[in-house]
VOGU-3710 file (C-alpha; in Angstrom, 3 decimals, decimal comma):
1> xxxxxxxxxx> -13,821/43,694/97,064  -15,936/41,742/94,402  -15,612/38,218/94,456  -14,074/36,405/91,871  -16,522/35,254/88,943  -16,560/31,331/87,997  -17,498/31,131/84,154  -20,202/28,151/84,003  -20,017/24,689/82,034  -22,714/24,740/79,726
11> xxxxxxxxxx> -24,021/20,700/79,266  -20,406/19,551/80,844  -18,365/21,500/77,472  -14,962/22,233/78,236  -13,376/25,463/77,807  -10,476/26,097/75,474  -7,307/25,383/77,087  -5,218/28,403/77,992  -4,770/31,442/76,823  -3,214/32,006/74,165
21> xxxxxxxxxx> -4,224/34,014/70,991  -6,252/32,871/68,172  -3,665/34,443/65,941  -0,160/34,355/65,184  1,691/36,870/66,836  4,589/38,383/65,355  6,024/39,698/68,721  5,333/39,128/72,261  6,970/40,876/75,118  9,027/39,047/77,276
31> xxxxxxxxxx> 11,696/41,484/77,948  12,459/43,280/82,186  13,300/46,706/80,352  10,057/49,126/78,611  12,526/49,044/75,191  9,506/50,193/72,673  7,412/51,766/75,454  6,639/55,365/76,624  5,188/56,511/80,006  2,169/59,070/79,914
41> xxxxxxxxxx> 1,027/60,673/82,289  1,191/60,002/86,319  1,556/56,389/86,181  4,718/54,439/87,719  5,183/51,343/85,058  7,890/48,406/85,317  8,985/45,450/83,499  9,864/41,779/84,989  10,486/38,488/83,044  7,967/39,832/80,651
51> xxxxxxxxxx> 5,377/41,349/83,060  4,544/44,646/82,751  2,898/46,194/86,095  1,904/49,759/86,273  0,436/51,780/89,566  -1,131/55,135/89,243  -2,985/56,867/86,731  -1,600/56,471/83,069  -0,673/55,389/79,910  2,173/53,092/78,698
61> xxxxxxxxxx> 2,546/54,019/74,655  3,983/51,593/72,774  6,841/53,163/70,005  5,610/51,161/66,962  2,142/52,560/65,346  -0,925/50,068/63,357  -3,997/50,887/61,766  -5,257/47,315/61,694  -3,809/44,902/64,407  -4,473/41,971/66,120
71> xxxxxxxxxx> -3,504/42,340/70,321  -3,759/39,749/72,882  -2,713/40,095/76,487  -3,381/38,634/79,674  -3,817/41,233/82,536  -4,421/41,213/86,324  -6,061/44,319/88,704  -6,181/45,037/92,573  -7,598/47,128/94,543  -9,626/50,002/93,163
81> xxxxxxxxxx> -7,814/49,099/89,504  -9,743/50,444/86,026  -8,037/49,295/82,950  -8,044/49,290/78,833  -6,063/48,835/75,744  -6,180/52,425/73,491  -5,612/52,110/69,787  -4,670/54,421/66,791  -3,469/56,430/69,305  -2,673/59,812/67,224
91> xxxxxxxxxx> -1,789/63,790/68,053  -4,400/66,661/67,966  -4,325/70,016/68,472  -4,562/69,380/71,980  -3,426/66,025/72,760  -4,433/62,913/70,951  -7,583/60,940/70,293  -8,207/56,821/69,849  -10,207/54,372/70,091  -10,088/53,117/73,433
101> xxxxxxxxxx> -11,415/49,441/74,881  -12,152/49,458/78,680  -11,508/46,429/80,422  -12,859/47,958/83,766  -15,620/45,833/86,135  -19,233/46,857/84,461  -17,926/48,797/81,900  -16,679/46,511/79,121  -17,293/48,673/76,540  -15,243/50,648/73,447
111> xxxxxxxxxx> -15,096/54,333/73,006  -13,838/57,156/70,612  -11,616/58,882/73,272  -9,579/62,307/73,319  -7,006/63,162/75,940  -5,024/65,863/77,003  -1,229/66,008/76,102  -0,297/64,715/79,610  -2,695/61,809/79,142  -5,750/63,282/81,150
121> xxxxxxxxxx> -9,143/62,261/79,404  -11,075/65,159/77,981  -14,074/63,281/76,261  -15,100/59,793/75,251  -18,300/58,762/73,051  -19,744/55,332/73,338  -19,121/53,393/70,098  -21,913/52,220/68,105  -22,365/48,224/68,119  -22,738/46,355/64,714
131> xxxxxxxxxx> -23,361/43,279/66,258  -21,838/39,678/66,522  -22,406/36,255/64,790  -24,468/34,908/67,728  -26,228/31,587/67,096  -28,630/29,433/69,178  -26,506/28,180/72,773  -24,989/30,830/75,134  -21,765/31,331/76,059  -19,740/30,923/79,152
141> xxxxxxxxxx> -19,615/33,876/81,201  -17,090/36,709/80,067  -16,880/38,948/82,800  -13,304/39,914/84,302  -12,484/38,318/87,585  -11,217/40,453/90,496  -7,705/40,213/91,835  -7,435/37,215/89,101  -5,916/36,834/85,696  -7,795/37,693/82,650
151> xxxxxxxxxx> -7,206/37,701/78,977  -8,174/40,217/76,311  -7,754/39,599/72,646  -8,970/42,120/70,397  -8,995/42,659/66,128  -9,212/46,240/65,116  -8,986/46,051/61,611  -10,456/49,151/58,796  -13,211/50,683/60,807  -14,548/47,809/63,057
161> xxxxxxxxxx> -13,299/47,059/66,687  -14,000/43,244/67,595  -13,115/42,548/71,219  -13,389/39,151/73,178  -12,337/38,842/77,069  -11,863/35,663/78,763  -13,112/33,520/76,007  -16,630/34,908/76,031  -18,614/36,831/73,850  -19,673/39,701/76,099
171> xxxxxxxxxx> -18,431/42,709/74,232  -20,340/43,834/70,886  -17,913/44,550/67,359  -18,205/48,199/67,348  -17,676/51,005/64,200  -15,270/53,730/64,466  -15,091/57,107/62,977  -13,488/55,803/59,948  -10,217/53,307/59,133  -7,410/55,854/58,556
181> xxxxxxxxxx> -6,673/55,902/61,571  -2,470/54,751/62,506  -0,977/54,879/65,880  0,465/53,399/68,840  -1,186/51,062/71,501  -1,480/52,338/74,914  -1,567/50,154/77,916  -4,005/52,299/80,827  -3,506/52,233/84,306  -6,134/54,126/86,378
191> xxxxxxxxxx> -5,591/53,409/90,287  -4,475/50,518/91,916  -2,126/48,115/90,609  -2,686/46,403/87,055  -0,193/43,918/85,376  -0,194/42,921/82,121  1,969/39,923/80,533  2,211/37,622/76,826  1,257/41,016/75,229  0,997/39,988/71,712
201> xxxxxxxxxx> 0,575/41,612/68,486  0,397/41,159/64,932  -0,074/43,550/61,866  -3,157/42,662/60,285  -1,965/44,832/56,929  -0,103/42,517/55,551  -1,036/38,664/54,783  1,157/36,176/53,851  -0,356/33,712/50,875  1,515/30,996/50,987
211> xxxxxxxxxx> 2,297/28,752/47,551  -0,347/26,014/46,028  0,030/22,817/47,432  -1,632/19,720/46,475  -0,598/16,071/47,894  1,097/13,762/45,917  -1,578/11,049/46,397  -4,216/13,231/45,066  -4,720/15,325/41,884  -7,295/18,146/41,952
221> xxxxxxxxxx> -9,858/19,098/39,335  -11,518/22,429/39,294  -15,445/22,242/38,326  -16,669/25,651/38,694  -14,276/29,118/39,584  -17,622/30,523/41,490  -19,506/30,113/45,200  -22,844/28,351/44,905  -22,458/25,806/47,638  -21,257/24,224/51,084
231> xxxxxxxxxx> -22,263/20,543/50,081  -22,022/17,978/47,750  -23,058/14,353/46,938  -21,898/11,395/44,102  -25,031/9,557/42,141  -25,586/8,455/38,889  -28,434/11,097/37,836  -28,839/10,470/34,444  -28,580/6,783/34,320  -26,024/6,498/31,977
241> xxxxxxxxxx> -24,182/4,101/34,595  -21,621/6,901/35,413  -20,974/8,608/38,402  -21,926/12,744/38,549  -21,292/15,035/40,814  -24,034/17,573/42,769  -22,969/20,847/44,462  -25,223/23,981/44,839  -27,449/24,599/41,637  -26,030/22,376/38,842
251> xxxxxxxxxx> -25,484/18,405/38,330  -21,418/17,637/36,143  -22,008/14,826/34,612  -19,248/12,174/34,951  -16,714/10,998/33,766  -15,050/14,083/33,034  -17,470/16,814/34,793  -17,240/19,211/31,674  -20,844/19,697/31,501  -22,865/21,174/33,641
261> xxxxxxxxxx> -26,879/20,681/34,370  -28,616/23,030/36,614  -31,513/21,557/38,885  -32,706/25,401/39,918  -31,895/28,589/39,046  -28,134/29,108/39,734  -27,229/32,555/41,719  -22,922/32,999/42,511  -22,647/34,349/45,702  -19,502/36,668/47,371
271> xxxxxxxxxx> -17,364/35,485/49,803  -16,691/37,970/51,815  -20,356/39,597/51,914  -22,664/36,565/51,165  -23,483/33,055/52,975  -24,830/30,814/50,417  -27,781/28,921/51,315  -26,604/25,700/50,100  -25,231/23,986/53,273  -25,510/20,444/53,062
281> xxxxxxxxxx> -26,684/18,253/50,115  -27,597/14,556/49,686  -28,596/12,419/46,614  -31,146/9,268/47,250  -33,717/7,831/44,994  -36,358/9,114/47,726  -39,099/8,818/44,727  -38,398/5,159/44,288  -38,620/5,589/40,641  -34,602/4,643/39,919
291> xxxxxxxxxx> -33,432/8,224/39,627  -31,603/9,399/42,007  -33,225/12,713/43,563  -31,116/15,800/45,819  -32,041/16,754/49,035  -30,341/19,864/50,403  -30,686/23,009/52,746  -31,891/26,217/51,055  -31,481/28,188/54,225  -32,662/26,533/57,051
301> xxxxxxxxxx> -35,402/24,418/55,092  -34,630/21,301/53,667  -36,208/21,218/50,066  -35,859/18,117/47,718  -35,587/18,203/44,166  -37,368/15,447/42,046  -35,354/14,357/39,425  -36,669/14,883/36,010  -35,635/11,302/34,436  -33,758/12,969/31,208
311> xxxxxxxxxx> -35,758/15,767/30,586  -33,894/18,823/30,066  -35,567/21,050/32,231  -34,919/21,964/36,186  -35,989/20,078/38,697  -39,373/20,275/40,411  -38,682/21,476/44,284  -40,369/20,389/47,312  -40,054/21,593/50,798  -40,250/18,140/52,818
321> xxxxxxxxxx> -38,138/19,153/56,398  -38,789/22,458/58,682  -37,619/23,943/61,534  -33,836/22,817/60,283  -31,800/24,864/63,467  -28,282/23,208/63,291  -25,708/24,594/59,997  -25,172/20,608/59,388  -27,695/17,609/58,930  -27,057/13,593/58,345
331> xxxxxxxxxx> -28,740/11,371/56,208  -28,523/7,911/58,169  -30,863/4,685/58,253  -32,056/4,981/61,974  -34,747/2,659/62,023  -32,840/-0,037/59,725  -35,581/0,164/57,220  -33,257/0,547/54,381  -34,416/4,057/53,679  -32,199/7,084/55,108
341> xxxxxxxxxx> -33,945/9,583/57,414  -32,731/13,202/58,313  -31,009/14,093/61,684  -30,998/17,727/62,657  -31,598/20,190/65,378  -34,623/22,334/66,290  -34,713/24,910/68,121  -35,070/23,456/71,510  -33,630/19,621/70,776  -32,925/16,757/67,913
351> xxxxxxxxxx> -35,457/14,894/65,727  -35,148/13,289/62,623  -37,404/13,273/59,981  -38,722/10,483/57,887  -40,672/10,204/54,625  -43,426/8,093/53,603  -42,204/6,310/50,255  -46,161/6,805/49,042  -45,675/10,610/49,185  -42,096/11,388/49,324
361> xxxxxxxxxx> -42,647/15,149/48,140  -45,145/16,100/51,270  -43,686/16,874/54,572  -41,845/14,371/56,131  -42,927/12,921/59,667  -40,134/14,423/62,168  -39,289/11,937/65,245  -38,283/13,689/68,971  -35,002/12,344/69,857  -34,360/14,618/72,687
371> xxxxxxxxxx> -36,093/15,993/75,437  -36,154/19,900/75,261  -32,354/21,154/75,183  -29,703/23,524/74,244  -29,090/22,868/70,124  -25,055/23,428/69,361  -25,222/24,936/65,161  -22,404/22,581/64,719  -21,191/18,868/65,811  -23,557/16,189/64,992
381> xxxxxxxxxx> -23,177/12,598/64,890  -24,330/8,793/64,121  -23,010/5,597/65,058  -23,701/2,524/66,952  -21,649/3,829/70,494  -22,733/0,878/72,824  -22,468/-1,777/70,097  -26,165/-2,835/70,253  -26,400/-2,688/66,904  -28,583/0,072/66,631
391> xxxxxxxxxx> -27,281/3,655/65,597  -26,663/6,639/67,829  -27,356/10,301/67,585  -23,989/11,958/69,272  -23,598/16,465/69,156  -21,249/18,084/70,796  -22,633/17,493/75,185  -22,969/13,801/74,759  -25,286/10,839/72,702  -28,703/9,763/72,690
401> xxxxxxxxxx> -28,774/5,866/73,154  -31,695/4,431/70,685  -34,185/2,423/72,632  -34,739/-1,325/72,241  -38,106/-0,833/71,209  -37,333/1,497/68,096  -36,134/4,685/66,717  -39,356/6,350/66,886  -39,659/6,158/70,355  -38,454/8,975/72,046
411> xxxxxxxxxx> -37,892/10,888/73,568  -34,037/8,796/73,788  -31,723/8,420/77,093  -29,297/10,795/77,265  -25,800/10,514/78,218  -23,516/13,689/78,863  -20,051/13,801/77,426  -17,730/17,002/76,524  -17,074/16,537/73,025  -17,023/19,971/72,149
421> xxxxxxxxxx> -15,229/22,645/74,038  -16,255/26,807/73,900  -13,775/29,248/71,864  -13,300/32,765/71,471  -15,352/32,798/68,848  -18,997/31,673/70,005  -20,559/28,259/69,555  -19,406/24,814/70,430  -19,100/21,414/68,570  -17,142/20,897/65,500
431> xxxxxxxxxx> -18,694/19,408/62,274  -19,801/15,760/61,168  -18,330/13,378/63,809  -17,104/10,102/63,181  -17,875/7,210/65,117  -15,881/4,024/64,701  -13,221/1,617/66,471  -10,219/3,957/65,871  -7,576/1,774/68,719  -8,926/-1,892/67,025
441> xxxxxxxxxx> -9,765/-2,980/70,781  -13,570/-3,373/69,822  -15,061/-0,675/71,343  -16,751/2,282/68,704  -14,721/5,600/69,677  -15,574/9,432/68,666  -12,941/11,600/66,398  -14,571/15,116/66,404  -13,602/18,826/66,020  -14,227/20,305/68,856
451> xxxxxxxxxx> -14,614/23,969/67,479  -15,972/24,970/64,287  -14,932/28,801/64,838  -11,719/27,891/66,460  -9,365/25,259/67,141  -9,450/21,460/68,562  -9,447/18,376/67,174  -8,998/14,823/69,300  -10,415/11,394/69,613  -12,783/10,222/72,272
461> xxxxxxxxxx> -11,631/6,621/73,223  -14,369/4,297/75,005  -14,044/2,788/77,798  -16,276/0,311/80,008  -16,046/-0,112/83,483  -18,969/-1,455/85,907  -21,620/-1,676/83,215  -20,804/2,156/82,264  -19,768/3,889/79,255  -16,862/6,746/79,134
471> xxxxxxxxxx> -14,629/8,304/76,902  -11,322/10,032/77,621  -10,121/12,783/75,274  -6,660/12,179/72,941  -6,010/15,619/71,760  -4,792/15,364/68,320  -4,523/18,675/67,247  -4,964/22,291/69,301  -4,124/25,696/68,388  -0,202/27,265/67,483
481> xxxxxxxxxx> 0,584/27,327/71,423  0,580/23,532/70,794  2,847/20,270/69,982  0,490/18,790/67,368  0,263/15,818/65,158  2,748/16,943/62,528  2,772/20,215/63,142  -0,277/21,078/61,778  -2,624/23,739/63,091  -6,046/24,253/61,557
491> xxxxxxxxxx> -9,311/26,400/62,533  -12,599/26,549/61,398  -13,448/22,988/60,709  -16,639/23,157/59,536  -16,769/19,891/57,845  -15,510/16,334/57,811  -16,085/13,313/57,737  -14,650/8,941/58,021  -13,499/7,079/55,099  -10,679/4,892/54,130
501> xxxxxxxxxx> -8,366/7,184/52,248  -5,010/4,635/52,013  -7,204/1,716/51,553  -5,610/-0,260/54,818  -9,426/-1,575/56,090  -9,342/1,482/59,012  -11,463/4,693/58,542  -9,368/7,813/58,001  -10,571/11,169/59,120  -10,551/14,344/56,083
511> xxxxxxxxxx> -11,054/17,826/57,395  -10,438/21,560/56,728  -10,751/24,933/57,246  -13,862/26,708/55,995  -12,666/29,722/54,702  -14,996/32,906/55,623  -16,837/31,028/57,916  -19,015/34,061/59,124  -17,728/36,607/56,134  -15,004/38,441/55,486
521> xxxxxxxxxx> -15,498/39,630/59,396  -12,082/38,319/61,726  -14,697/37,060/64,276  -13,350/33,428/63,902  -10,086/32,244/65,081  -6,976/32,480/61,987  -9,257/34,388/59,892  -7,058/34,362/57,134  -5,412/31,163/57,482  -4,799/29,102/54,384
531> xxxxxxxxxx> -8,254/26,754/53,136  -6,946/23,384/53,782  -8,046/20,211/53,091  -6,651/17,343/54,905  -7,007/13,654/55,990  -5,690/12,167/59,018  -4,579/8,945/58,518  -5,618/6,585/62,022  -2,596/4,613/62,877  -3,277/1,770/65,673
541> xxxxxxxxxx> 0,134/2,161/67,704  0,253/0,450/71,236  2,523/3,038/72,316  0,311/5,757/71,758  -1,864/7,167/74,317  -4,949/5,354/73,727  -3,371/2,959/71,592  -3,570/4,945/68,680  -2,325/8,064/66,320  -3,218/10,134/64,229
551> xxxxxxxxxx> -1,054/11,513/60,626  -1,916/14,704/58,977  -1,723/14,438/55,465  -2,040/17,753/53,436  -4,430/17,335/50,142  -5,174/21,062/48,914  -4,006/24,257/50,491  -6,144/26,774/48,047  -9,800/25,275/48,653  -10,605/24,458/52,158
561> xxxxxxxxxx> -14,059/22,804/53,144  -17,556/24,074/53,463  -20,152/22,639/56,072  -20,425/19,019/54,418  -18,798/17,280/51,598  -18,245/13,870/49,773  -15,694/10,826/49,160  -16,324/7,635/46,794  -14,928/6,106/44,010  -16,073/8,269/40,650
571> xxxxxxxxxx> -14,001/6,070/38,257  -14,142/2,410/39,328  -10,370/2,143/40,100  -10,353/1,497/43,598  -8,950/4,915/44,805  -11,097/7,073/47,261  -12,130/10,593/45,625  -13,207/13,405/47,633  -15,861/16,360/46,313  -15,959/19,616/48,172
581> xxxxxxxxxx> -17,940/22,905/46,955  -16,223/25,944/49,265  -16,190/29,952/48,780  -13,292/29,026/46,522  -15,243/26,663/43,637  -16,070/23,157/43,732  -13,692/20,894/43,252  -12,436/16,442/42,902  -9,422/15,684/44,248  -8,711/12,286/42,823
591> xxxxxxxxxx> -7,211/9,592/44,728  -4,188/7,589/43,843  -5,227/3,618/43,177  -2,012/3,169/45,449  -3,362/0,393/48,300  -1,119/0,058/51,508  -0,488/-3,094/53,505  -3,408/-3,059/56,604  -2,317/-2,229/59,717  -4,864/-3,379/61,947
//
């Protein structure tokens, strides 16, 4: 008998909790009769409470045909047990063909299959692999453990089969013959005993779009209809004392962001084929001259664009920060200098980079923060975490404390804590992460996503004991198996960040769902999910767990986030206004001048 595998912690991440499926179903079995099921074959199949065991050699066919579906199930073998899920199962000459996924030890693999019409296997062809979104850490071991439960969730949607067992990534997406395919779903048994239970599904051919919402305390503005960005940032760029707006290629000048001036050639991109490479953007005077310039990602390089002081031209471009390996970046003061630097991941730690205000246009001086480590694309953080005064660097394992002696002395000490936690989809970490005292006891705590492909969002409360820093972990939001902060579920947060949206003296936290995070592909969790924008509104309640709560307030339900964005006040009134650019256009949502009574 093989011993049962242990998936390993990768820098003390968590896993995601249970298993459950990334989707919503819309059934589940939970029945102790096979209604909706047919035996094939030689296999002896029975139902309990919702558990479906079959011994033998067969197939269990389920009654009700897909062509694209989404199937989750959790399944157990013993003894000499081989197993799989078979889809589009449909009638030849002389049997029936599909596409079948083997869930047997050492062969996790998907094939084109054809059986005989008593469910014998004539033929199978290895399917072709397209490949996944794989980024920089690994994942957790996926690999099915003997005698012991197991879970299998799987999208098979027009011609591409995207598996994913035990919350790993260790099956490739794989191309069929073609997408017309329509059948039934077979359950296999092929010797010993295998059980399957919470066998899920859900018809990926039809997608519900649900009505425009927008929040009564905001009122959006569309800027552009088209992609160009995943960032923006507020400044005054043509120093006509007004507030504009940057996103992608082009500057709208304030106050009414009619008019449009690009800084480089402006290319629209495609949602569902195209990632723009726009992810982040910034706007400082970095020249010194009064104007403020942009600084932004074009790709992984971080290029900044001089501004032109009121000539009508575009801007001149410099490439000032490489070897950018992380999706986000932060522009903080580290050194307390009163000029920002740039925090980022390499490809084998953190750094930031800083420029020389002689010769801001030639490449900037990058700083070692870490010693040589896994780099997480996404969750990345500043803030003062052991109230010293001087900022931290936080990602999705733990923080780097600054030393005494300076920010440019690293490498920094390290200190391991799970803020992120591993999804079905691969990467850990969740976007920008917010560090401030959310419970009012003092103390600087951490409100994070936890998953920018999937689901998780909490608050890391700090707490001292014997000279020691530790944080323990408020869930405030989890997937739809989950009781969460007014009943809100959102994936894909792939950007946020703190600010005081009800003007009460207490950061907020605003986050959504990046829509088409990796294409129009399914390999993220909800895939088509509304684009939400919402802020969470912190709420110090000593009956809380940790002393404090968190209430989801929808803004936009037709826009979403991209991988950084913007809040300020554009028009002087006192109301916080919040700038995204998504796959969906770029867009103000302008707060209400409404103030509420603090409740610190």
């Amino acid at each position: 008998m093989r011993p049962t595998l242990v998936f390993p912690f990768v820098c003390a991440l968590a896993l995601a909790q249970g298993p459950v499926p990334d989707f919503r179903p819309d059934s589940t079995f939970s029945g102790s009769a096979l209604t909706g099921w047919k035996p094939l074959g030689q296999a002896s199949w029975v139902a309990r409470d919702g558990e479906i065991t079959g011994t033998g050699t067969g197939w269990l066919v389920s009654e009700k045909s897909w062509q694209d579906v989404g199937f989750f199930a959790r399944f157990r073998c013993a003894g000499d047990c081989k197993t799989g899920v078979l889809l589009r199962v449909q009638k030849t000459a002389t049997g029936m063909k599909g596409i079948y996924l083997s869930l047997a030890a050492g062969d996790e693999a998907s094939y084109s299959v054809t059986l005989d019409a008593g469910g014998k296997e004539l033929s199978r062809t290895k399917l072709v692999g397209v490949g996944p979104f794989i980024r920089v850490a690994p994942a957790p071991n996926a690999a099915p453990a003997a005698e012991g439960w197991n879970e299998i969730e799987l999208m098979m949607n027009a011609n591409i089969l995207r598996p994913v067992l035990n919350t790993g990534v260790d099956y490739d997406p794989v191309s069929t013959e073609d997408s017309s395919g329509y059948g039934p779903v077979a359950l296999y048994a092929g010797g010993g005993e295998v059980r399957f239970k919470d066998v899920s599904f859900q018809d990926l051919h039809s997608q519900k779009i649900p009505a425009e919402q927008t929040s009564g305390r905001f009122r959006v503005q569309k800027l552009d209809d088209f992609y160009y960005a995943w960032g923006t940032a507020i400044a005054d760029f043509n120093h006509d004392g007004v507030k504009d707006i940057v996103a992608g290629p082009y500057v709208y000048l304030g106050p009414t962001f009619a008019e449009r001036q690009e800084i480089y050639i402006g290319v629209s991109y495609a949602p569902g084929t195209q990632f723009t490479p726009n992810m982040v953007t910034y706007a400082h005077d970095f020249t010194g001259d009064g104007w403020s310039d942009v600084l932004a990602t074009e790709s992984r390089p971080m290029v900044l664009y001089v501004n032109p002081r009121g000539e009508n031209r575009r801007w001149d471009r410099f490439p000032v920060v490489t070897g950018v390996n992380t999706e986000i970046t932060l522009l903080k003061d580290m050194d307390g200098d009163g000029r920002p630097e740039v925090i980022f991941g390499t490809a084998n730690g953190y750094s930031y980079a800083k420029y020389d205000p002689a010769k801001p246009t030639e490449p900037w001086a990058q700083h070692r923060v870490s010693e040589a480590s896994v780099v997480y694309a996404h969750g990345l953080g500043v803030g003062d975490i052991n109230g010293d005064g001087r900022p931290d660097i936080l990602n999705a394992a733990g923080w780097w404390e600054q030393p005494a002696s300076g920010a440019g002395d690293g490498p920094w000490k390290y200190h391991p804590v799970a803020f992120g936690r591993w999804g079905r989809s691969e990467g850990a970490g969740g976007a920008e992460m917010a560090v401030y005292d959310v419970n009012g006891d003092g103390l600087n705590d951490v409100v994070s996503g936890m998953n920018a492909h999937g689901f998780g969002l909490a608050w890391f409360e700090q707490k001292r004991a014997g000279g020691e820093i530790s944080f323990e972990r408020h869930i405030v939001m989890d997937d739809f198996s989950t009781k969460n902060a007014g009943g809100v579920t959102i994936s894909e947060m792939h950007a946020a960040l703190a600010a005081d949206v009800d003007g009460d003296g207490i950061p907020d936290f605003i986050t959504g769902k990046r829509h088409f995070s990796h294409l129009e592909s399914d390999t993220d969790a909800d895939p088509w999910g509304a684009p939400v924008l919402y802020w969470f509104r912190t709420v110090r309640n000593k009956k809380a767990p940790g002393g404090a709560e968190f209430v989801p307030e929808l803004i936009h339900n037709r826009s979403g986030v991209g991988s950084q964005f913007s809040a300020g006040d554009l028009n002087g009134d006192g109301a916080l206004d919040i700038v995204t650019a998504t796959n969906r256009g770029t867009f103000v949502f302008w707060g209400s001048a409404k103030r509420v009574k603090s409740k610190k």
